[in-house]
Structure formats: C-alpha cells, structure tokens
KEKE-219817 format. One record per residue (C-alpha): x, y, z; chain. Coordinates in steps of 0.1 Angstrom, whole numbers, always signed. Example, Ala and Ser with C-alpha at 12.3 -4.5 7.8 and 13.67 -1.06 7.14 Angstrom:
REM residues 2
R    c1    c2    c3 chaine
R  +123   -45   +78      A
R  +137   -11   +71      A
//
This chain:
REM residues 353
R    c1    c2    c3 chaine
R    +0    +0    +0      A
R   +15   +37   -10      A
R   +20   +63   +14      A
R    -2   +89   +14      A
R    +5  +118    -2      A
R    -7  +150   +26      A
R    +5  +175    -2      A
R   -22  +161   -32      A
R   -54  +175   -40      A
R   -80  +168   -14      A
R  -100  +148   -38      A
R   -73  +130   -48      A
R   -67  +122    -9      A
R   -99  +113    -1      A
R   -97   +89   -34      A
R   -67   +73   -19      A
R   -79   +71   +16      A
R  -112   +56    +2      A
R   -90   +25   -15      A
R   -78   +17   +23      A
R   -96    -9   +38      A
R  -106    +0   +75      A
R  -137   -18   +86      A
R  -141   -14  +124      A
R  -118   -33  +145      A
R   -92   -36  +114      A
R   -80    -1  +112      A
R   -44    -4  +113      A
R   -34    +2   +80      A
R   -50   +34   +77      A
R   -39   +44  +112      A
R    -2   +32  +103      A
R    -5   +50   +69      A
R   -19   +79   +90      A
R    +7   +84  +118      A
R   +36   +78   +89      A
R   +24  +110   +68      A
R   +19  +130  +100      A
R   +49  +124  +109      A
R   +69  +138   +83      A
R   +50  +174   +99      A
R   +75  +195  +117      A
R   +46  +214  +128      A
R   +31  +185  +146      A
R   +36  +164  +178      A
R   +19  +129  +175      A
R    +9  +104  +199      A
R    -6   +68  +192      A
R   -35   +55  +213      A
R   -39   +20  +198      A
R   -53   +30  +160      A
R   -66   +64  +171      A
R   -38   +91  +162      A
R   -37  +127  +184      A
R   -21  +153  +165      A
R   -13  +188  +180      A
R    +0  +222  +170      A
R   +19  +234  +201      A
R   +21  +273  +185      A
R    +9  +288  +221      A
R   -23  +306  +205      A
R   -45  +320  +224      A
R   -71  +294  +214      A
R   -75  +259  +210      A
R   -98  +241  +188      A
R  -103  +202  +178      A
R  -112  +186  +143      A
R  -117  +150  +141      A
R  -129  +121  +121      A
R  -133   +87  +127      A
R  -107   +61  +105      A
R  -134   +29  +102      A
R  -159   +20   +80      A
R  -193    -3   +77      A
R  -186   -35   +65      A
R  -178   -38   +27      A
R  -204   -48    +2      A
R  -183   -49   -30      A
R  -177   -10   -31      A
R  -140    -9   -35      A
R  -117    +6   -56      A
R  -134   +42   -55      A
R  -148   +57   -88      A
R  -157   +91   -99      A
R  -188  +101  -116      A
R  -194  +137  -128      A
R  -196  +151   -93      A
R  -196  +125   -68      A
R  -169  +104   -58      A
R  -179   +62   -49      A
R  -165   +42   -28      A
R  -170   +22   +12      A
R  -171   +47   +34      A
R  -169   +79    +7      A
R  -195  +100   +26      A
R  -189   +83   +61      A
R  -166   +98   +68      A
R  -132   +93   +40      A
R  -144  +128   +27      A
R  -140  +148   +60      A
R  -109  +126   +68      A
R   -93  +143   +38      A
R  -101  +175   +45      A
R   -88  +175   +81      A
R   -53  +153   +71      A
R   -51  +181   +43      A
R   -55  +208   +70      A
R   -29  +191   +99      A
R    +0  +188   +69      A
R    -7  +220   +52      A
R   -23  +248   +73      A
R   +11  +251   +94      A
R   +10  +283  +111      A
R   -31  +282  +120      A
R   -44  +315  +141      A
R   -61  +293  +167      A
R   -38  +261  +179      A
R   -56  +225  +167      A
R   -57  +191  +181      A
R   -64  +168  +151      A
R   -77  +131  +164      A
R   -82  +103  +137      A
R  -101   +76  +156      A
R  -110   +43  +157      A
R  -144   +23  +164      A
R  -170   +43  +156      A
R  -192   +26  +139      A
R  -195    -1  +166      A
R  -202    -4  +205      A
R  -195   +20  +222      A
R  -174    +5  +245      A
R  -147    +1  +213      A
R  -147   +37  +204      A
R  -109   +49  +199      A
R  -120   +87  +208      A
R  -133   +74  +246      A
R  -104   +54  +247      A
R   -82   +90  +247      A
R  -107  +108  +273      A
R  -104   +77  +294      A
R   -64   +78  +296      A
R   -57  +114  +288      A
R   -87  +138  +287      A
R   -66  +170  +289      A
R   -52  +162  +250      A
R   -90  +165  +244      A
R   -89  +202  +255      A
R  -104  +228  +235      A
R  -126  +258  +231      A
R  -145  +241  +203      A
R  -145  +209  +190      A
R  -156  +202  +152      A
R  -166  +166  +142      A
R  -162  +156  +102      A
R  -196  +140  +101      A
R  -214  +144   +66      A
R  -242  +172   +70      A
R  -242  +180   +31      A
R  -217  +207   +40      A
R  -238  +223   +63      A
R  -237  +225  +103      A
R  -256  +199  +125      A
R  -255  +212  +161      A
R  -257  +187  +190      A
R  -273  +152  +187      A
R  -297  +127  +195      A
R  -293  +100  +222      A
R  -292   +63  +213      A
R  -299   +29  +232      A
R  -312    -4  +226      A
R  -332   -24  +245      A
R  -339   -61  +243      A
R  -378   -72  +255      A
R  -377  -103  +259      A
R  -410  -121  +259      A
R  -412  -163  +277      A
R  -439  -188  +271      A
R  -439  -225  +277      A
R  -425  -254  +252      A
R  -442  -279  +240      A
R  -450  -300  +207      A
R  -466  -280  +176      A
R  -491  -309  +172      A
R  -507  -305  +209      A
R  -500  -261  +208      A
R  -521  -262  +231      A
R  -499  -276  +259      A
R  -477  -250  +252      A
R  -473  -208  +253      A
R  -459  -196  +224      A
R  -437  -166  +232      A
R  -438  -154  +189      A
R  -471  -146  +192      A
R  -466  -129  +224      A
R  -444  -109  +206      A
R  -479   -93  +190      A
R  -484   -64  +218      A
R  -450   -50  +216      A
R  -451   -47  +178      A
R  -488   -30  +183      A
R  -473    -5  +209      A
R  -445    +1  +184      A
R  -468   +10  +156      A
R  -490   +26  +174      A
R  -462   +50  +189      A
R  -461   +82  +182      A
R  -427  +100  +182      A
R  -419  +133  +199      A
R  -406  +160  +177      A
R  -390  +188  +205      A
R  -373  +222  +200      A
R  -345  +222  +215      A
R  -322  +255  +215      A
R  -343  +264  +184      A
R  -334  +231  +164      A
R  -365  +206  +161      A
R  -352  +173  +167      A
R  -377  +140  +160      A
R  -375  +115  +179      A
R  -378   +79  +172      A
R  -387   +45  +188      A
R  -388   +14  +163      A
R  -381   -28  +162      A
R  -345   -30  +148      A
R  -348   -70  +152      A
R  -370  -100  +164      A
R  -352  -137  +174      A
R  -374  -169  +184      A
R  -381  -204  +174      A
R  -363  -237  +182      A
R  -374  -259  +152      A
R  -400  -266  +130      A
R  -423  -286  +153      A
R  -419  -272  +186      A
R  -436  -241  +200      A
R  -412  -216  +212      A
R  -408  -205  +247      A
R  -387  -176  +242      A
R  -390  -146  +216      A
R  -370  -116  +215      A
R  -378   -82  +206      A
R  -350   -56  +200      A
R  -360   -20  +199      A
R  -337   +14  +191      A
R  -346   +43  +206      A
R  -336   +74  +192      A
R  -343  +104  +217      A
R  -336  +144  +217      A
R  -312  +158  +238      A
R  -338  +177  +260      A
R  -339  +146  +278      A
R  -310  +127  +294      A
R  -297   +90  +292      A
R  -320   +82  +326      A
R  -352   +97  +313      A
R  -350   +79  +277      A
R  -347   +47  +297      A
R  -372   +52  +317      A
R  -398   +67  +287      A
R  -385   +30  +269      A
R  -395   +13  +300      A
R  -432   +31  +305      A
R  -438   +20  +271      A
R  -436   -19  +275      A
R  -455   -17  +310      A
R  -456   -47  +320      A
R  -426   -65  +299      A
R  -392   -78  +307      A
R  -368   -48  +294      A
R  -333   -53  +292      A
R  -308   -21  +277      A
R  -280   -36  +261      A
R  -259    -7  +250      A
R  -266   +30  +248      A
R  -254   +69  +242      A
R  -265  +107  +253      A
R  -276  +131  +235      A
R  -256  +164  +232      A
R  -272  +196  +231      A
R  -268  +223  +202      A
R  -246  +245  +227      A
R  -248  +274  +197      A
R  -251  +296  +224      A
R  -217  +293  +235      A
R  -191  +314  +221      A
R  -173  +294  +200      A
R  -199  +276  +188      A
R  -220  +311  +178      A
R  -184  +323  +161      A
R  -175  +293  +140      A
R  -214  +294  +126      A
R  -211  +332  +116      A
R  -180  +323  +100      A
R  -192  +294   +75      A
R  -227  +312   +71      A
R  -247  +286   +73      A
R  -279  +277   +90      A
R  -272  +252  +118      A
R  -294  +222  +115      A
R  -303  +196  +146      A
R  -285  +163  +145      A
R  -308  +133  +143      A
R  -283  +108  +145      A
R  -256   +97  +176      A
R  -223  +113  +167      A
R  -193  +116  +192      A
R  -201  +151  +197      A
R  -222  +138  +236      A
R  -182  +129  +241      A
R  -171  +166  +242      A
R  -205  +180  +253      A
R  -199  +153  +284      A
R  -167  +170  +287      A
R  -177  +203  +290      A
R  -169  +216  +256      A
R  -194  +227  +225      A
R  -193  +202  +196      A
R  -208  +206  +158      A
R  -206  +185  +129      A
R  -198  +197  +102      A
R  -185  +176   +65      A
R  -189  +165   +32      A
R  -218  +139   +23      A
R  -256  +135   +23      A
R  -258  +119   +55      A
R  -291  +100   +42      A
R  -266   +74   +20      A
R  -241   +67   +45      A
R  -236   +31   +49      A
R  -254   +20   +16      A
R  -238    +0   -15      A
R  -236   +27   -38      A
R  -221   +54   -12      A
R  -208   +85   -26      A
R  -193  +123   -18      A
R  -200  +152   -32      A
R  -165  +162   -50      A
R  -178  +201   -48      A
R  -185  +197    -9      A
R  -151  +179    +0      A
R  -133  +210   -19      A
R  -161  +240    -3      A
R  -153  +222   +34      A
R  -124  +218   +33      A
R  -115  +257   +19      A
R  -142  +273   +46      A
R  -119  +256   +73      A
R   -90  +260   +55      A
R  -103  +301   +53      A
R  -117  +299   +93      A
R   -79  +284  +105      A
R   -58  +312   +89      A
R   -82  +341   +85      A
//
C-alpha cells in the first residue's frame, strides 16, 4: 500500500484514503498510513493510542480548537476501488466519513501556522459499540489532549452545520412462554405470538418531535430486530424483541430509559448498550463564532455522533463535512466532490483568516 501523499489535491486524498480498507476493528493500515504522513509534519507532535492518532499544533495561541474524524468504516459490500462520476466520488465509506478525513489530514499537513492552535484526532471504532470507540479510549487515559474551546466533528451534514445530537440505546424485550409440541400447541405458550403487543405499541407509537435550543429534533422509537423459534415442530418459549430508541437531547440518558420502560409496561426490558444526547450548545461562544463564519444555518443532528463525548466533557461540539448523510452506509455510497473541496476551503479560510 503507497504512502499517502498529505501534499495532493483533497479529492485525490480522499480517493486514496477511500481504497484503504478500514472496517471497524481492522484499522491499522489506515492508522499506520496515517501516523507515517503525520509524521513527516515538523509542525506537529503525535501520539498513538492503539489506532486512534492525536495530532497537535503546540504554537501557544490563544485558542484551541479540535477537528476530528473517525478512521473505520461499515462493512464492505463490493464498493471498493473508489470511482468518480461527474460530481460524486464512490467508494465504502466515501460520505462516512473518508471525505471529511481528507479534509482534516489536508489541514494538519498543510495549514502550518493556523491562528487558533488544533488538536487533530483520527479515531478508531465508531461505527461499533461503544465500548470500542478509539476517541473514549483518549478521554479515558488522557482527557486533557481532548482540551479545546471548540471541538468540530467531520460527520457528513451535506456541507452544512448539525448542532448537537440525538441519544441512542437499545433495549432487548424479551418475551417467555412454555414449550411444547406443535401438534398439541395447546400444551404450550408460544412466546412469537406474544411478541404481538410490543409490535402494536410500536406501531402505534407516536414519536416526539422537541425544540431544543431552536433546532426541532424528531425522535424515534422502532423494532430493529426479532429472534425466536427452536425448530419446526416445537412451539417456542422464548422470543426476543430488540427496539432502538432514538431520543432528543432535551432529555437525558435516565429519562430515555425510563420513557422506553413506561412504554412496555408490563414486559421484561433489558438495555444492552446505549449513548447521550448532546445539546446544540450554539449559544456558547465558539460555537455562535465558528457558525457566523461558515454562514450557514445550523441544522439539529438526528443521528448519535461523538459530539455527547465533548459535550460530556464540558466543551461545545458541531458536525460539520462533506456527504448526504441519508446514504451513508449503503452500496452505492458516494461524496459530493464540490462539498469535500467547499469544506475543506471554509476551514481552510476559518484556520488562517
């Protein structure tokens, strides 16, 4: 595999970043590829946190901000090499998130003396549990390199801002009856059909859709997945329901659970993994400065993006990158060629202006 070239055209970078395989859990190529080109910056000092790369201008500005991006993708589904056509730009992982990775490895090698200082973080684990997640790994061990006045996350948001985020958990209901043979059902409980009043209370929901800070965020609360049956005669005594909730960051981690847990009254509810929300936060300085200075309208995040990570920490997040975040993570995934270059010149204009 070449060395990446931090000097090339952004497209051409995220092109070549694309054709890197870095499914989550098997980043290491990337992050070696990664911590070899930033190494060769003068202007940098590097440390290494398993695949998850911390990169920091040391200039003593008066002012420190963060960009990051996360290094893994989805699972492949026969989208690699990359391709161009007319305007967009193909490839696993294109719009999440190999555009915005681009743009801020562009920035860390080329934008040398920046007015604010910059911590650059290329993480791992994203896209999975998030107990994995290379960017908790760094607060865990050494929040401090985390520090900033603003941190800027290289989601796709179709080159606009997305301020804060929703919460995400799941929640397994789990649903028992008694076994017995198909032929005499009637000995038996079947825990599938049982199964029928938490799919009515899930079609029958009716999601919330909050202003929060001025952003409307919408809610949502849906069956993800559904597991029973022992074998083709025998009535089954288990049957599992697994629900996502997707909740607005006007309530916290406690509240969503317990709003999941009022809604199957009555069943067995087990959360098996789960994330806060983040709120907006435009009103804080930085924030309400970096927005004036792309011009945009800020837009509510409706998905979970590490943004709760620095909002936990005290510090105002946004996301803001190249890609439709609507195809992320389908076959035929693709970037905007005219966002990745508009991006990454806004930031390019925001660190040196």
């Amino acid at each position: 595999m070449p060395a990446l070239d931090l000097s090339t055209d952004v497209v051409a970078l995220a092109a070549a970043i694309i054709d890197v395989p870095s499914e989550s859990h098997d980043e290491t190529l990337l992050a070696d590829l990664v911590e070899s080109a930033l190494a060769e910056c003068a202007h940098l000092t590097l440390v290494r946190f398993g695949n998850t790369i911390v990169a920091r201008t040391e200039l003593g500005r008066s002012d420190r901000v963060l960009i990051g991006g996360h290094l893994d993708t989805v699972p492949s589904a026969g989208n690699l090499p990359h391709h161009f056509d007319g305007d967009r730009l193909y490839g696993l992982g294109a719009c999440d998130m190999k555009g915005g990775l681009a743009i801020a490895l562009s920035l860390a090698a080329n934008v040398k003396a920046p007015v604010r200082d910059v911590t650059y973080v290329f993480y791992e684990c994203e896209e999975v549990a998030s107990e994995f997640n290379g960017l908790q790994k760094v607060v865990d061990a050494e929040p401090m390199l985390l520090a900033a006045s603003l941190a800027i996350l290289m989601e796709p948001t179709n080159a606009g801002i997305e301020a804060g985020c929703q919460g995400t958990l799941r929640a397994e209901i789990r649903l028992n009856g008694v076994r017995s043979h198909s032929a005499r059902s009637w000995m038996g409980i079947n825990a599938v059909h049982a199964a029928g009043e938490v799919l009515a209370r899930l079609q029958g929901y009716q999601a919330r859709e909050p202003v929060v800070d001025g952003l409307t965020y919408h809610e949502g609360l849906n069956a993800v997945g559904i597991k029973g049956g022992i074998a083709g005669n025998v009535i089954p005594d288990e049957c599992v329901v697994t629900v996502n909730y997707r909740f607005a960051p006007d309530r916290s981690l406690e509240e969503a659970k317990a709003h999941v847990e009022s809604v199957f009254e009555g069943f067995d509810v087990q959360f098996v993994d789960e994330a806060d929300a983040a709120r907006p936060g435009l009103d804080r300085p930085a924030a309400a400065a970096f927005v004036e200075a792309i011009g945009v309208i800020p837009q509510p995040k409706f998905g979970w993006t590490d943004v709760a990570r620095f909002t936990a920490l005290g510090t105002p997040a946004l996301n803001f990158g190249p890609g439709d975040p609507s195809i992320a993570h389908q076959v035929d995934e693709w970037v905007s060629v005219e966002q990745v270059r508009s991006c990454h010149e806004r930031l390019q204009r925001w660190l040196t202006a």
